[in-house]
N, C-alpha and C positions, 0 to 999 in steps of 0.2 A: 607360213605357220610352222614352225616347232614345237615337238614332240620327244623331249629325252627322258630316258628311263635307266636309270641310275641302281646297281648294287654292293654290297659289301660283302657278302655270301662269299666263301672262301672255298675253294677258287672263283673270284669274280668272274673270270672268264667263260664259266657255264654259260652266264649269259648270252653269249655268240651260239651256242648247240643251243637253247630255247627259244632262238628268234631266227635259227636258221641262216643267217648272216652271218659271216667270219668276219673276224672281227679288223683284217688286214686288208680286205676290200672295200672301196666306195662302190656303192654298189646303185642303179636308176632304174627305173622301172616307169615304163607307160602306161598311164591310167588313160581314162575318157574326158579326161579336165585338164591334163597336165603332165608333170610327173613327182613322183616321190623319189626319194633320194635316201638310203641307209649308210652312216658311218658312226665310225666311234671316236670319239675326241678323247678317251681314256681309256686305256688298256692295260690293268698289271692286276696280278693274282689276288693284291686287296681291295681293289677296286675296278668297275666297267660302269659304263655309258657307251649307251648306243643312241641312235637319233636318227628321226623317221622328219624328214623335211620337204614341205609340199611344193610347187612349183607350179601354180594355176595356169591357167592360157585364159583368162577370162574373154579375149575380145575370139579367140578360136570358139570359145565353148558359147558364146553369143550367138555366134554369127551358126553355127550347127544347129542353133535350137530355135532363134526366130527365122531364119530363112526369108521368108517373100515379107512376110509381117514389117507392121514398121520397128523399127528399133527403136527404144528411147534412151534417151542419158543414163538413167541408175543404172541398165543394164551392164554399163562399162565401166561407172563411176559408184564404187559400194567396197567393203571391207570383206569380200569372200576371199582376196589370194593372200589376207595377212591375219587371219581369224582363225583358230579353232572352230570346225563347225562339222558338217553332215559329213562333209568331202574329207574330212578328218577319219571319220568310221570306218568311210568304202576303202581309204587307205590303210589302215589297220589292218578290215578283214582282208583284203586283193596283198595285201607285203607281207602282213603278218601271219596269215591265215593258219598257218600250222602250230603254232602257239596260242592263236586264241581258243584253237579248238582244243588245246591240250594234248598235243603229239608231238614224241620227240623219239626217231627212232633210235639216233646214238645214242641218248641219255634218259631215259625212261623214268629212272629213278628220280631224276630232279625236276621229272613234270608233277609230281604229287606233293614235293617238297614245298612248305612255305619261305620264303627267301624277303630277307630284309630288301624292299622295294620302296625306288624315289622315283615317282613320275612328274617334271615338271612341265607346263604346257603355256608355251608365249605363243599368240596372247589368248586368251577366252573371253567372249564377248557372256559375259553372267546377267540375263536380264531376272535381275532378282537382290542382284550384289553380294556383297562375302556374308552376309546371315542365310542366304539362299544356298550359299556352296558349304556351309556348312551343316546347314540340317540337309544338302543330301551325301555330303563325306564320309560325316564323323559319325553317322551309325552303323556304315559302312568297317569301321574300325581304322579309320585311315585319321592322323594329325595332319592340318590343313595348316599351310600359309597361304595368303591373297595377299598380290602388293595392286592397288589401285592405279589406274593410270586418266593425267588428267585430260580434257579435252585440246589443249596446247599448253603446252607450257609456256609460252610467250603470253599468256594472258591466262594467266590464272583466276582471275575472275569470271573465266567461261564455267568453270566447274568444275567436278569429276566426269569421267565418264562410265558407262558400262562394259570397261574394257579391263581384265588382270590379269596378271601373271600370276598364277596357279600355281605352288607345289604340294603333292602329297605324299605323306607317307607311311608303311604300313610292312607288318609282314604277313604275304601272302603269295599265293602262288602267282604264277606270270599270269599264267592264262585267266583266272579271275582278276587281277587288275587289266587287264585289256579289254575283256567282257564290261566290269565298269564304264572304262573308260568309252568304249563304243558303242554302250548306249546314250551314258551320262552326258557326253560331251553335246549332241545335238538336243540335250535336253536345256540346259544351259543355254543355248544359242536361241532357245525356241524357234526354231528355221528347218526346214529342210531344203535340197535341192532338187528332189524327186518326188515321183507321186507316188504317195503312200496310203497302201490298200490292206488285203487279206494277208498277203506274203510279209509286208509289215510286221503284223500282229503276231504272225508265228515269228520273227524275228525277235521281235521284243519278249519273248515266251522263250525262245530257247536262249538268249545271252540272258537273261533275267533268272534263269532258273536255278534255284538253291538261296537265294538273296533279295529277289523284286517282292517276293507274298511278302515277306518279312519288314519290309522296308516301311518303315513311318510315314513315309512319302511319297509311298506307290501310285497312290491317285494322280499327285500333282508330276508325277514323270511319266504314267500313264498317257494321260492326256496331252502333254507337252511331246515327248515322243510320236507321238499318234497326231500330229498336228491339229487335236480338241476333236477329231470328227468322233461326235456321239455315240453312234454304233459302234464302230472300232472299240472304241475307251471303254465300254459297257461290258460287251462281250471278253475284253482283257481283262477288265477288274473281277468279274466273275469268276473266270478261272481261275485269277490270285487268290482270290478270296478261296474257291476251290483246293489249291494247293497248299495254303496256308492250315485250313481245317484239315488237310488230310496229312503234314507234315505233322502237326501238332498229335493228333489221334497217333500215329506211327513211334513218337519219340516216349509216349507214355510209357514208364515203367512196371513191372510186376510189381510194383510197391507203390502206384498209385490207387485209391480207392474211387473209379469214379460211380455217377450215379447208381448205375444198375446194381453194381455192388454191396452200395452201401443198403440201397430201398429193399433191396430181394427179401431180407427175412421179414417184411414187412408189403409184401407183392405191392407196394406201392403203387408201381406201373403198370401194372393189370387195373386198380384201383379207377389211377389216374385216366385210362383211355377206356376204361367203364363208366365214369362220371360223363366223361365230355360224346362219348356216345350216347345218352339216355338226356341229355342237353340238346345237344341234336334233332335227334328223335322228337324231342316234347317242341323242337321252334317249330316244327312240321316242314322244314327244309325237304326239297326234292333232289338240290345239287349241293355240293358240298369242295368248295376246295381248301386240300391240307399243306396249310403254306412251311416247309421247313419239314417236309414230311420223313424225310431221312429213310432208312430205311424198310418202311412203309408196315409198322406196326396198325396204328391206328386204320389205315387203309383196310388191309385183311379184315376188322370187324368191319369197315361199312359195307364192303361187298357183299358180308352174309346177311346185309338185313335190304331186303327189297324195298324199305322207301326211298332208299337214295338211289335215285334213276342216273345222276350224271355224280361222278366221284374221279376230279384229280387229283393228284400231290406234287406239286411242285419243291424242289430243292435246288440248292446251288452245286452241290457235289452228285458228281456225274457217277461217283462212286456208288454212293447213296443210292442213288436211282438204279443201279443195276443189282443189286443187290434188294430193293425195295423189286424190282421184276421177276426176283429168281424167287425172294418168299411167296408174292402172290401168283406164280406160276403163271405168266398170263401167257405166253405160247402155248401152252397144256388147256386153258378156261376155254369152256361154250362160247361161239360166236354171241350169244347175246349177253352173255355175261362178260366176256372182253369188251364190248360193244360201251359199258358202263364204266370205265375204269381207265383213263391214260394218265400216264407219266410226263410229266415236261422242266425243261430243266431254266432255273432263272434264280434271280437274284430278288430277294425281297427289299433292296434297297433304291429300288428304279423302276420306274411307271411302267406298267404293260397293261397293254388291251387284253391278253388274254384275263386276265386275272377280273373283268367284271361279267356282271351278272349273273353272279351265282348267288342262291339265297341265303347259304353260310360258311363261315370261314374257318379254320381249326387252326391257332397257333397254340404248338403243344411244346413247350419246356423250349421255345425259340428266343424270344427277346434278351434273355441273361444274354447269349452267344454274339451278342453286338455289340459293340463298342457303343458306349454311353452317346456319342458324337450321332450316332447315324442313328438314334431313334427317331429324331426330328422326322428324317424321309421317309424311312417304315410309317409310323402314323400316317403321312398324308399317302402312303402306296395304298396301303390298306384301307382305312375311315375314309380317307376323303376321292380318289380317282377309283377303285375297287366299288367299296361303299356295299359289301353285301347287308344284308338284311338283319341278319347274326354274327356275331363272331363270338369262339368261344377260345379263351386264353388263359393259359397256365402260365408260373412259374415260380421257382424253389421260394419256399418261408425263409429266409436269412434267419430267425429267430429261431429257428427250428434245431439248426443243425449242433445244437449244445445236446440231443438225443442221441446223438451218435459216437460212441465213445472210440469208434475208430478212425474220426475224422478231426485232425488236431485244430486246435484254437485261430481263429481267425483265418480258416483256410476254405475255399468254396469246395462245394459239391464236386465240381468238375474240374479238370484244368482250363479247360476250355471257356469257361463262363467269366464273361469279362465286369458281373454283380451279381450280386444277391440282397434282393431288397425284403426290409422287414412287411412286416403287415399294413404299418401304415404309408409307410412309401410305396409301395404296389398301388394302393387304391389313391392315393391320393394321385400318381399318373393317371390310374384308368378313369378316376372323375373331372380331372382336367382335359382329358381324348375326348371321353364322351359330349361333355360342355362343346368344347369346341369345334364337334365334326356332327352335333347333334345323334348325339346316342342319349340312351339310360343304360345305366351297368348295377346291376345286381354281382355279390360275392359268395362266394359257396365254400366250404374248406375239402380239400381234400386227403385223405386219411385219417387215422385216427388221432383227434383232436387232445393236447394234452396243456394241463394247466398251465396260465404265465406267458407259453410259447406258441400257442395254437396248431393248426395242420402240417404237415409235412408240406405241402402243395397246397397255392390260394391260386382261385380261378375265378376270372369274370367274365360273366357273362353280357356282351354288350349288341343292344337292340336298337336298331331305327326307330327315330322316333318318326 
């Protein structure tokens, strides 16, 4: 399998001080499968290529790994010493290593540099084919060609196969096309050759970081990556998701107006977590969990009122959560007052035990914050495997926000908020949830109600039947 990585960047020949390789050396290297192999088939100041080419030992790496075991045929007969695949990556990071990490000590300068980059890669096994390589490329920023290759060519009527020749192109620094490419590639292959666990997941978390939260198709590399095992994928997407909401909150300008800002001359939000408090209170709830609890506003009022014996908040942002600790002091609180009150961190888009039996539920100004797609699994996390007794649910009047002369036309509340639904889109969801998970929902408005556009904030309240 070949691997060449092609630039124009003048002096081409950086390239050789970013890959640590001169560029007048063939140079081999022993892995645990084989070897890889660096040369450059093109060397002048307006152009380089270098090339990273593998050398499997398939029947050695067989014979190391079943041992006493019987052996069977695919083990020696399959397409890992002429594929793009895992064994691609481990040679990446083990040859490349100091360029993917982004280290250059003679040339410093041109580690942070984006540089006109061409990675071509013979062959890649794409199970998905070139519409697959390209919704994970080209949002990447990279122009994609794929040349298909057939099952024989002596018999054309055997088909295609899922086999191509790859090129991409892009300008970007090295070491983020290498990160790319060393995760992306075994993502494509859907294969690993190793077992993949915890140390995994942090792998995919650090070459992913700056670019994986972002990605359209973080789930589907997620999982592929992670060869589908549940746990793994769950607790990775969590933290994307985490990363993503705290990129997002981070990149906000002093000239964005978000919520808090806009509601304050109007304490909206005192309003709002005084409504669904006195909601609460009146279901005669004893536990209460505040799903999206964020910084733990709402939390600090349940604490002061002693009907609620058991009070969590769960969030996805680990952020959130230590900050929702430090407002309600809980190292400093009476043992029996801590005793009522924990933090746990998770995702409202994925089934957890923890999350039932509790007699009510608080989504406060959560659901906008989700992609229209992942409501489906919210509903059934919540109404139907949860299934508390209550749930009481906010969020923004779309019709509303013409009250606010500092918020321009057709722009949300928040950056962050991926809708805003009017009055009747709200209820018309919340009375198709309830139908179908057996609820009633009652609607209540919150703040002060104004002709034409109604409340600031519409909230339902939905009860077991």
């Amino acid at each position: 399998m070949l691997l060449t990585i092609t630039t124009t960047h003048s002096p081409a020949t950086d390239l050789g001080f970013l890959l640590h390789k001169h560029p007048d050396r063939f140079q081999s290297f022993d892995l645990s499968f084989g070897k890889a192999h660096v040369f450059y088939p093109e060397v002048s100041e307006e152009r380089c290529a270098a090339c990273l080419l593998l050398d499997i030992d398939p029947v050695g790496m067989v014979r190391r790994k079943v041992k006493d075991q019987q052996v069977l045929l695919d083990h020696y007969v399959n397409d890992r010493p002429y594929v793009a695949s895992s064994f691609m990556s481990v040679a990446i990071s083990q040859v490349f290593g100091s360029a993917l990490n982004g280290r250059c000590k003679d040339r410093p300068d041109i580690v942070t540099t984006p540089l006109p980059l061409t990675a071509c890669i013979d062959v890649l096994p794409a199970r998905g084919g070139e519409r697959f390589l390209r919704q994970i490329f080209e949002p990447l920023g990279y122009t994609i060609k794929a040349q298909q290759h057939s099952l024989d060519e002596l018999f054309p009527d055997w088909g295609e196969s899922s086999y191509f020749s790859v090129k991409i192109e892009g300008t970007k620094r090295l070491s983020e096309l290498l990160n790319h490419l060393y995760v992306l590639i075994p993502v494509f292959d859907n294969r690993k050759h190793y077992f993949v666990g915890d140390d995994e997941l942090e792998k995919l978390l650090a070459k992913g970081a700056g670019w994986l939260a972002q990605h359209p198709e973080k789930e589907q590399i997620t999982r592929r990556y992670l060869k589908h095992q549940t746990s793994l994928f769950q607790t990775a997407l969590a933290r994307l998701v985490e990363e993503e909401q705290t990129a997002q909150i981070e990149s906000r300008t002093k000239d964005d107006q978000p919520e808090e800002v806009l509601e304050k001359p109007m304490s909206l939000n005192e309003q709002r977590h005084g409504t669904v408090l006195a909601t609460l209170r009146s279901s005669g709830a004893r536990s209460v969990i505040d799903l999206g609890c964020g910084e733990g506003k709402l939390l600090r009022e349940l604490l002061k009122d002693r009907q609620f014996e058991q009070i969590i908040g769960m969030d996805v942002s680990i952020r959130a959560l230590e900050n929702a600790s430090k407002r309600l002091k809980l190292e400093r609180l009476p043992e029996r007052q801590a005793a009522r009150v924990q933090l746990q961190h998770g995702s409202l888009i994925y089934r957890d035990q923890r999350l039932k039996g509790f007699d009510a539920a608080a989504l406060v100004e959560v659901i906008e914050h989700l992609d229209p797609p992942r409501l489906a699994a919210l509903e059934r996390v919540v109404f139907e495997f949860a299934r508390p007794k209550t749930v009481v649910l906010t969020t923004p009047n779309q019709e509303f926000n013409v009250m606010w002369e500092t918020l321009p036309a057709d722009q949300f509340r928040h950056s962050d908020h991926r809708f805003e639904w009017t009055r009747q889109e709200s209820q018309d969801w919340a009375n198709r949830v309830a139908a179908q998970y057996g609820y009633t929902v009652r609607f209540l408005p919150v703040g002060q109600e104004e002709k034409n556009v109604g409340s600031p904030t519409q909230m339902g309240v939905f009860e077991h039947v």
